[in-house]
Backbone as JSON, one array per atom type, in Angstrom:
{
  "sequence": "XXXXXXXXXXXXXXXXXXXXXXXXXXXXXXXXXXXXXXXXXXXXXXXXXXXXXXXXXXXXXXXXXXXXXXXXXXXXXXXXXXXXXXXXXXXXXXXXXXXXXXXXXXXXXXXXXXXXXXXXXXXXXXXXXXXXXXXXXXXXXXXXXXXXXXXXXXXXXXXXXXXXXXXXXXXXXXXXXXXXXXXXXXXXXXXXXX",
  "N": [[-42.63, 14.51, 1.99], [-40.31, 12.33, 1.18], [-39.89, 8.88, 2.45], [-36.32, 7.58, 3.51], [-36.03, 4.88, 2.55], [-37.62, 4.72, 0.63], [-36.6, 6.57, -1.5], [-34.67, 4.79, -1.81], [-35.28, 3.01, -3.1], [-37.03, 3.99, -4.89], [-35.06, 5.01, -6.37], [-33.49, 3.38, -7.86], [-35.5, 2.58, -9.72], [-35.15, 4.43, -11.69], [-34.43, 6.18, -14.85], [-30.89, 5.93, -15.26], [-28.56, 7.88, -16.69], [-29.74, 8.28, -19.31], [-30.19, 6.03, -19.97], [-31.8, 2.87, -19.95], [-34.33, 2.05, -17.93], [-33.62, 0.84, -14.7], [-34.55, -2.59, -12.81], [-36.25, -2.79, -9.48], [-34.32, -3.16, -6.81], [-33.43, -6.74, -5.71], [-32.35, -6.79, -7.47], [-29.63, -6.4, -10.49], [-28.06, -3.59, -11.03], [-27.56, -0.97, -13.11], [-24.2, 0.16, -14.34], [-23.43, 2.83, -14.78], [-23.78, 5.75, -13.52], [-25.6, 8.52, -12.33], [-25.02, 11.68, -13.32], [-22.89, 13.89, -11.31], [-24.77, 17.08, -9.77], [-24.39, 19.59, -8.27], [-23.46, 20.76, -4.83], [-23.68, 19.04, -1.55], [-26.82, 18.52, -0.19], [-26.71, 19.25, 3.39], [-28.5, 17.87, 4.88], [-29.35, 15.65, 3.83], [-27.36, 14.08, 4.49], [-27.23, 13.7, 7.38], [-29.92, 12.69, 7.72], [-29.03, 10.03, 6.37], [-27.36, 9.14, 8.26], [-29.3, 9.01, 10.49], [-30.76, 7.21, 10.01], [-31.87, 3.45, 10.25], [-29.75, 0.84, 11.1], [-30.17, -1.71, 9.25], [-31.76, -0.35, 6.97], [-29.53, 1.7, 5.92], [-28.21, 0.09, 5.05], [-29.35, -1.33, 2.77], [-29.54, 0.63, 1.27], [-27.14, 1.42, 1.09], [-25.94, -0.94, -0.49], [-27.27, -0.94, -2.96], [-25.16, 1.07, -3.85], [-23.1, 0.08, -3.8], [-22.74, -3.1, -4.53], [-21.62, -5.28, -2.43], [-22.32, -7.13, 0.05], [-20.46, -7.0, 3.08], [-19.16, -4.83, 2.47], [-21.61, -2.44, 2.4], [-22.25, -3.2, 4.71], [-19.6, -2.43, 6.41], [-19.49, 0.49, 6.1], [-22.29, 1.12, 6.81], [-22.18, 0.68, 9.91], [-20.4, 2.23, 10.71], [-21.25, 4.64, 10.94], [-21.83, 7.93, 12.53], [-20.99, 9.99, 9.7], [-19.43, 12.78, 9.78], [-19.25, 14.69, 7.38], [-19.88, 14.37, 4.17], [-17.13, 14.16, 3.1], [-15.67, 12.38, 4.55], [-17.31, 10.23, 4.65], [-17.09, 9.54, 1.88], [-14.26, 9.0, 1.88], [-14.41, 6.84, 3.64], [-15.93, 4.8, 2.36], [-14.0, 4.79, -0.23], [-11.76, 3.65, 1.6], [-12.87, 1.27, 2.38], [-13.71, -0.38, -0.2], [-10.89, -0.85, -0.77], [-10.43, -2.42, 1.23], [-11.85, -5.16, 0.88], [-12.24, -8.72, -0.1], [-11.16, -10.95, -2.65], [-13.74, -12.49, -3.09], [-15.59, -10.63, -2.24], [-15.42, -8.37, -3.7], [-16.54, -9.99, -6.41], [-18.73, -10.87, -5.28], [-19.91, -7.49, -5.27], [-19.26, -7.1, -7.88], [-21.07, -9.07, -9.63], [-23.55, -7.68, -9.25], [-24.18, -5.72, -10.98], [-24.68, -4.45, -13.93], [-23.78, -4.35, -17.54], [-23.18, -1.67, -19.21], [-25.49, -0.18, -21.71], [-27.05, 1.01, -24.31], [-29.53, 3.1, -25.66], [-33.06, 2.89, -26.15], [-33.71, 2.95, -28.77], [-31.65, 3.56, -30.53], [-29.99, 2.33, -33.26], [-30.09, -1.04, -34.52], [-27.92, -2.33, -35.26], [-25.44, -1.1, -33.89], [-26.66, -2.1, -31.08], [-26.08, -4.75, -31.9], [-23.37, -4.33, -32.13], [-22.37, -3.66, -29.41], [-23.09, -5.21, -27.89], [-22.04, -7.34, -29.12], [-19.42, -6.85, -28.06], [-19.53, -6.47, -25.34], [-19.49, -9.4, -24.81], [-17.54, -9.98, -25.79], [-15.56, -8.92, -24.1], [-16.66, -10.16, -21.36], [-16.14, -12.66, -21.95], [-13.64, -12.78, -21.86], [-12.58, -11.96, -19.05], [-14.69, -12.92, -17.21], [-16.13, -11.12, -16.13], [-18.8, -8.5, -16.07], [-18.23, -5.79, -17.7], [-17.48, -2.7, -16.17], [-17.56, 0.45, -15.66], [-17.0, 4.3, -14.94], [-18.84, 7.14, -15.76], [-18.82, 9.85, -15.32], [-17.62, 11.78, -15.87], [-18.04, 12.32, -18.48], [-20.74, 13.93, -20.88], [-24.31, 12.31, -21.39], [-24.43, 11.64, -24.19], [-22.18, 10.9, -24.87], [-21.21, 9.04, -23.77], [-22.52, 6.02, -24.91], [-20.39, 5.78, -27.1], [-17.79, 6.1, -25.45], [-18.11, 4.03, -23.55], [-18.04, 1.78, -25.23], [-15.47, 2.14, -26.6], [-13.75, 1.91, -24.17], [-14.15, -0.72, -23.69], [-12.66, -2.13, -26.0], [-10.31, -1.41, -25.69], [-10.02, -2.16, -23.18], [-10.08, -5.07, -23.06], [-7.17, -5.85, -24.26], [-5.81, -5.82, -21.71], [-4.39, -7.57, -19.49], [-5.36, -9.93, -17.27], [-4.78, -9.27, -14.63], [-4.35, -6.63, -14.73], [-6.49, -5.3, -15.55], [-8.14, -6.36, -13.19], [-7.4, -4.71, -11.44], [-8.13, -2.0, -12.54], [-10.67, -2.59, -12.98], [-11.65, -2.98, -10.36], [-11.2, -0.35, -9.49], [-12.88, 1.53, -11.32], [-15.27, 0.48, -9.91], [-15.17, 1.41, -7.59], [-15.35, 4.57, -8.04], [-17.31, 4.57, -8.97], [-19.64, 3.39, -7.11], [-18.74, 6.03, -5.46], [-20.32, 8.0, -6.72], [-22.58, 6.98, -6.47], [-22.94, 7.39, -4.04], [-22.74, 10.56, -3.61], [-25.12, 10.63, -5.13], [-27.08, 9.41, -3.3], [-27.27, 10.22, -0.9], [-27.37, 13.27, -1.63], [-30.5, 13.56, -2.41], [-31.8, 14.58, -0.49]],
  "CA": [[-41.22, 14.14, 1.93], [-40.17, 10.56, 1.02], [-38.81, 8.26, 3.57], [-35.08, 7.28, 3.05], [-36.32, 4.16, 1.91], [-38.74, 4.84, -0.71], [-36.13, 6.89, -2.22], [-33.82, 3.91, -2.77], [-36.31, 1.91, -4.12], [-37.47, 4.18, -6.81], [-33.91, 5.42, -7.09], [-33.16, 2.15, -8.29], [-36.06, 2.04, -10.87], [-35.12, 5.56, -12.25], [-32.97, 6.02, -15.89], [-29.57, 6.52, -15.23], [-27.33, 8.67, -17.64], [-30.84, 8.01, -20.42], [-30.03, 4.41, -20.21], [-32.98, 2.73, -19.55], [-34.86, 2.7, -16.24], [-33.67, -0.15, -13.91], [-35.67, -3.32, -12.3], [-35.82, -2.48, -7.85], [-33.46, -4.58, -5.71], [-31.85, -6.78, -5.73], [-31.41, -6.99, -9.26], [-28.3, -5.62, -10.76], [-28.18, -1.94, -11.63], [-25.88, -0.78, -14.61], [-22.67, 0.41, -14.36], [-23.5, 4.11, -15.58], [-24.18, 6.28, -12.49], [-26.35, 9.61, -13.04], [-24.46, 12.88, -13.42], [-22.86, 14.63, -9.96], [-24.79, 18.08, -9.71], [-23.95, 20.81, -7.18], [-23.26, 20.59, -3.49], [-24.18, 17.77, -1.59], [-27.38, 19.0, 1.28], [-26.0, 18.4, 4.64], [-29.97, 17.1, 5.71], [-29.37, 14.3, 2.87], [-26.07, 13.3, 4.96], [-27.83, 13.7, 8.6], [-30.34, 11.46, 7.26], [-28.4, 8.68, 6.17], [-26.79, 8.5, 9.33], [-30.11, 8.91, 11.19], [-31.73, 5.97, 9.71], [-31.88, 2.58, 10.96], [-28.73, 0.2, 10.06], [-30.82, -2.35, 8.14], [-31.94, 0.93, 5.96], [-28.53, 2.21, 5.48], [-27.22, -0.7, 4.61], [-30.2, -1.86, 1.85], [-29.41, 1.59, 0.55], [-25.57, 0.97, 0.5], [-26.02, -2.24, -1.51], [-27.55, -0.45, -4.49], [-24.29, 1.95, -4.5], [-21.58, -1.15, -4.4], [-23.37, -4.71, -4.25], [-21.0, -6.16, -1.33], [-23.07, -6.66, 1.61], [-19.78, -6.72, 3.52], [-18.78, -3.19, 2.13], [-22.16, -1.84, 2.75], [-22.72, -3.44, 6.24], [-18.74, -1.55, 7.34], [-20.26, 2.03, 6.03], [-23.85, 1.42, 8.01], [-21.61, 0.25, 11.45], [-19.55, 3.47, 10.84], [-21.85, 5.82, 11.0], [-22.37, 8.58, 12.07], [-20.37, 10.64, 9.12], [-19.23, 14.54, 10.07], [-19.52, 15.18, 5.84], [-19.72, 13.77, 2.76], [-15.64, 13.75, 2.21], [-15.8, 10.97, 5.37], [-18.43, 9.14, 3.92], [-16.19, 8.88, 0.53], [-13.5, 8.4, 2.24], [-14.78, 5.27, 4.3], [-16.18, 3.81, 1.43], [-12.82, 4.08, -0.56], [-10.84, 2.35, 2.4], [-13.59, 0.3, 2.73], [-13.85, -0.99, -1.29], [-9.7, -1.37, -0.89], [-9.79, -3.91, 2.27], [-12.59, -6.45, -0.43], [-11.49, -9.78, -0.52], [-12.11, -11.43, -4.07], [-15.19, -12.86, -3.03], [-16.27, -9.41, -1.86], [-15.38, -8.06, -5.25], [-17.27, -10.82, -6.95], [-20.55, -10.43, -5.27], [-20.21, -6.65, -5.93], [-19.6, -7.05, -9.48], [-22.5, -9.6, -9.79], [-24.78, -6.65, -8.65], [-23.49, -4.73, -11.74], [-24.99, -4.68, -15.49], [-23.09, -3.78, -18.36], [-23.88, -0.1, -19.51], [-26.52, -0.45, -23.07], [-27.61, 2.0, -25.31], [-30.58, 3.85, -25.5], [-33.95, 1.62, -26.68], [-33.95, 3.87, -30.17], [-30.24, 3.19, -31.21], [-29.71, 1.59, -34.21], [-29.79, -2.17, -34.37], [-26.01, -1.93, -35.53], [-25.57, -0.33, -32.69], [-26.81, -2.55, -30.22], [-25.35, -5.54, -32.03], [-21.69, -4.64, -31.98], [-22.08, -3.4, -28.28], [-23.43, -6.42, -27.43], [-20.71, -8.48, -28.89], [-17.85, -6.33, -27.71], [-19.84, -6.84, -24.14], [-19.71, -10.82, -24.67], [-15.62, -10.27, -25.85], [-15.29, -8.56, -22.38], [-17.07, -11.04, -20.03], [-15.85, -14.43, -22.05], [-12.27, -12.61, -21.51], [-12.74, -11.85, -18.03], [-15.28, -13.48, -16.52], [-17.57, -10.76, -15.29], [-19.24, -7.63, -16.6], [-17.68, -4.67, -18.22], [-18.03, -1.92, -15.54], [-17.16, 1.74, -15.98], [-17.71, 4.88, -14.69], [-18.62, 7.87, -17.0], [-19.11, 11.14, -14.79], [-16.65, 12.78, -16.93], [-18.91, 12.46, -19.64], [-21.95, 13.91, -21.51], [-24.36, 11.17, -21.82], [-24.81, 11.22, -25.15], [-20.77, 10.65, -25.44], [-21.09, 7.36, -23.18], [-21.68, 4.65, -25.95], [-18.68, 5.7, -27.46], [-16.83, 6.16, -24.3], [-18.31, 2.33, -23.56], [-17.32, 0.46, -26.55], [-14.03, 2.12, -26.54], [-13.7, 1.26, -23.0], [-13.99, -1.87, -23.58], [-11.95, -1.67, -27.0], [-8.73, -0.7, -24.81], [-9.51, -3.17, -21.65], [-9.78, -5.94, -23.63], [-6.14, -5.52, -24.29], [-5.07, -5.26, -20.21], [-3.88, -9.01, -18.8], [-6.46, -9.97, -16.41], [-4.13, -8.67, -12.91], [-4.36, -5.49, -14.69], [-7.7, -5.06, -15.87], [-8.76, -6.46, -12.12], [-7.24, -3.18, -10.6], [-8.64, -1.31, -13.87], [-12.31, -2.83, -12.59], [-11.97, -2.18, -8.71], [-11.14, 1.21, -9.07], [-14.06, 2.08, -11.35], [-16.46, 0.22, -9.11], [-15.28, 2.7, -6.34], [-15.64, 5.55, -9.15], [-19.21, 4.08, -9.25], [-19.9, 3.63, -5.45], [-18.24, 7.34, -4.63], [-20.9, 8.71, -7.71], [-23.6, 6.74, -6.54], [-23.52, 7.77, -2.58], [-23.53, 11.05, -4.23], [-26.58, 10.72, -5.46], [-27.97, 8.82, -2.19], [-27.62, 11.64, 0.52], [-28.15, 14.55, -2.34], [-31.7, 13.62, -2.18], [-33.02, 15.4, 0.37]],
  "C": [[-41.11, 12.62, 1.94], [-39.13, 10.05, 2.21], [-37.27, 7.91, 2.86], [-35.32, 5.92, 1.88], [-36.68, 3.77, 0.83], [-37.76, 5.91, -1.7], [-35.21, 5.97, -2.3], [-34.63, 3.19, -3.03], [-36.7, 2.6, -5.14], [-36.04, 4.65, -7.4], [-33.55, 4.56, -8.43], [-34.01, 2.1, -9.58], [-36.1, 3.36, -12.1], [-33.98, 5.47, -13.4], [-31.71, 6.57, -15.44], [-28.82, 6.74, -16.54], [-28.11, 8.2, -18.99], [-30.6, 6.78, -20.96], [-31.32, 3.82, -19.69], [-33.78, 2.03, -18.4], [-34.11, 0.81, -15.45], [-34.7, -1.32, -13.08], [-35.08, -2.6, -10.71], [-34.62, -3.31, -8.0], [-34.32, -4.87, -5.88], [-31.48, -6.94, -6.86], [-30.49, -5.92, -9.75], [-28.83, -4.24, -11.24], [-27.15, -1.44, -12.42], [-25.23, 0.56, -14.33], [-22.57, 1.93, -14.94], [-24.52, 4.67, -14.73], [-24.64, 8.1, -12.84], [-25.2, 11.02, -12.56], [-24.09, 13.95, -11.68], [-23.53, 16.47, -9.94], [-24.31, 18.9, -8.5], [-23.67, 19.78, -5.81], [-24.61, 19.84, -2.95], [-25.38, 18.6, -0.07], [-27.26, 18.2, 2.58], [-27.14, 17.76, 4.95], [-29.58, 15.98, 5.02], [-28.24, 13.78, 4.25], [-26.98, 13.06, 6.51], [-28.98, 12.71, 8.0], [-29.84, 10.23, 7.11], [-27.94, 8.16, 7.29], [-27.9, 8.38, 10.03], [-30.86, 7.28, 10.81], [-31.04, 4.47, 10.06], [-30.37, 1.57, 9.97], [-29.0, -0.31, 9.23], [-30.74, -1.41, 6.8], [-30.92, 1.36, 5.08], [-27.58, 1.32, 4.26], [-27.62, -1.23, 2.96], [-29.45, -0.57, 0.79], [-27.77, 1.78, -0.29], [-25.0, -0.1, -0.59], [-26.17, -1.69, -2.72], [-26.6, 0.42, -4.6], [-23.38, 0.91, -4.83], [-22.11, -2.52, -3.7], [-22.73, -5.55, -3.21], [-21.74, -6.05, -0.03], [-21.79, -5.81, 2.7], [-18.99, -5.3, 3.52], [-19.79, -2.45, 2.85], [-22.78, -1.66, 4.46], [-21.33, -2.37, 7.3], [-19.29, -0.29, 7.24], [-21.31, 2.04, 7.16], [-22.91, 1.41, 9.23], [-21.13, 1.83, 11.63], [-19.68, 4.62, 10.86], [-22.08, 6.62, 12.17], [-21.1, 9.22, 11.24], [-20.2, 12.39, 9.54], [-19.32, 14.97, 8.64], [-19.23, 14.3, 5.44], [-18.1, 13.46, 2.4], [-15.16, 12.52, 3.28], [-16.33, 10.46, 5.18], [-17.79, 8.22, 3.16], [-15.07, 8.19, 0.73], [-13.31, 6.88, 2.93], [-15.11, 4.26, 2.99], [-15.39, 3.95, -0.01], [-11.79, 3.14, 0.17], [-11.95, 1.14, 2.35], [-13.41, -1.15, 1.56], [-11.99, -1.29, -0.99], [-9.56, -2.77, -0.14], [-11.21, -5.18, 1.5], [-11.72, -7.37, -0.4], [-12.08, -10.29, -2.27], [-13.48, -11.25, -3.95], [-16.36, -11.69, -3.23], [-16.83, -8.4, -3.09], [-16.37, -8.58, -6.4], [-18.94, -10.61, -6.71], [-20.65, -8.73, -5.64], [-20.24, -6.21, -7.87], [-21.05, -8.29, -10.01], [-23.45, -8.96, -9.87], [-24.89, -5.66, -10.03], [-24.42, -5.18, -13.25], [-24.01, -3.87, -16.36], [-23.92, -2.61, -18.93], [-24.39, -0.81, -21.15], [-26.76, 0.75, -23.54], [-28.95, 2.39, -24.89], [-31.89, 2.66, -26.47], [-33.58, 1.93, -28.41], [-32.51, 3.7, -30.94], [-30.6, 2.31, -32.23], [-29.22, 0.14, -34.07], [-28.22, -2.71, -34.5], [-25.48, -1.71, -34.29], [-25.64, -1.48, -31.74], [-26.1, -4.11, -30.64], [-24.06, -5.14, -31.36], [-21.51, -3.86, -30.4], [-22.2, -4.59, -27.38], [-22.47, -7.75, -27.46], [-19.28, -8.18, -28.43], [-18.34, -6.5, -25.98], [-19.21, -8.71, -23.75], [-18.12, -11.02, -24.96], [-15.32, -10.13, -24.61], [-15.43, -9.95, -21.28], [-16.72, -12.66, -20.3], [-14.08, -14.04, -21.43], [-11.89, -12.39, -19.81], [-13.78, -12.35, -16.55], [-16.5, -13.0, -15.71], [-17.92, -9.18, -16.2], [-18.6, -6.87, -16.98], [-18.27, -3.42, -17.29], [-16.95, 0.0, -15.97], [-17.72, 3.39, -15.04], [-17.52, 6.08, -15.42], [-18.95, 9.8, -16.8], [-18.59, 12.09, -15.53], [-17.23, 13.23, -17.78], [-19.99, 13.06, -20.19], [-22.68, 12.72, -21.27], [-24.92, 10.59, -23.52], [-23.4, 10.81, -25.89], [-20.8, 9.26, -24.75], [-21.64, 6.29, -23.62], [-20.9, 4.92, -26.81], [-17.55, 5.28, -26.75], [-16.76, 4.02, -23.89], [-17.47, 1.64, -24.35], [-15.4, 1.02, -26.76], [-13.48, 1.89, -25.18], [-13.35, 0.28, -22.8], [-12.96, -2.74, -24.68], [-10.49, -1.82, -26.12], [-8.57, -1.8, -23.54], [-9.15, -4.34, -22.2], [-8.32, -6.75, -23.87], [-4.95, -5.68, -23.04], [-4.8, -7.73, -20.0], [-4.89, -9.07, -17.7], [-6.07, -9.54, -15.02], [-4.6, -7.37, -13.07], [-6.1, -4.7, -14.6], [-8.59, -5.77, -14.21], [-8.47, -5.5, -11.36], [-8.33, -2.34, -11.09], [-10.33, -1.32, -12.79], [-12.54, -2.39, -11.52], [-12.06, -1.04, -8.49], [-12.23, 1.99, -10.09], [-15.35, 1.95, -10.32], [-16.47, 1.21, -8.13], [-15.33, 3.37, -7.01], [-16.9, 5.89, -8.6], [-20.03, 4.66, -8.39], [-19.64, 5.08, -5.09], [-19.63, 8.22, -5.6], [-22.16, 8.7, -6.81], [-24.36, 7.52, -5.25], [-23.47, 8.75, -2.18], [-24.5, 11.66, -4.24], [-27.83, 9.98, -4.19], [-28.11, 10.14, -0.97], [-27.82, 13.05, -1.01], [-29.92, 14.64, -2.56], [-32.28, 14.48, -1.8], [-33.11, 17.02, 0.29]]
}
């Protein structure tokens, strides 16, 4: 059985949604969180809370890059289920100051194509990425659970197609509330582990 640990470290270097595999922490992890299957095993959740704050917290980082986010979750532990978990870490992502916001979107990569896509392809995603982030200032984030993943570079580029479009007040709600999307997907996939 893998320690808590060693499963966010390879979590981290594993493909998400057949995008292609991630570097560890602390380098950013892209914005396209792997598919929610079934019910979440209560041991995964008793775990998370069992483990040391440091731990929790390293592990919390790779779901939403704000230390300050991930350090209130670790303090707040222990969780009675998974819908208090989510719930903490939606109040949690609401009380973000900019800054807070900022370093979690820093943590973030823009979702990419598959290696094998068509150069076409990776061009005009690439420059509808670089319309996004000269217009806004930081990554194009999304979240695509809804989705197939062989429908999410469509979903992407029209994503970004449509934000493009938003006034930057709007499209800064638009962004926060995927990142918690993201974060609620990712932590998830952190206690379903076990």
């Amino acid at each position: 059985m893998r320690s808590f640990q060693e499963f966010t470290l390879s979590r981290s270097s594993e493909s998400h949604a057949g995008l292609p595999a991630q570097p560890p922490p602390p380098a950013p992890h892209t914005a396209v969180p792997v598919q929610n299957c079934g019910p979440v095993p209560a041991a995964g959740l008793r775990r998370f809370n069992a483990v040391p704050a440091a731990e929790a917290e390293a592990a919390l980082l790779d779901c939403y890059g704000s230390r300050r986010w991930a350090q209130r979750l670790a303090d707040h532990r222990p969780y009675p289920d998974l819908d208090a978990l989510l719930a903490a870490a939606d109040e949690a992502g609401y009380d973000l100051s900019p800054a807070d916001r900022a370093e979690a979107l820093a943590a973030e990569e823009s979702p990419g194509l598959r290696p094998d896509a068509p150069p076409s392809a990776h061009l005009a995603l690439a420059a509808a990425h670089a319309a996004y982030e000269s217009r806004f200032g930081h990554v194009f984030v999304i979240c695509l659970d809804a989705f197939l993943p062989a429908e999410h570079p469509d979903q992407v580029l029209a994503g970004i197609r449509a934000r493009l479009a938003h006034d930057p007040e709007h499209e800064r709600v638009v962004t926060a509330d995927e990142m918690r999307r993201l974060a609620r997907g990712r932590i998830i996939e952190l206690v379903s582990s076990q």
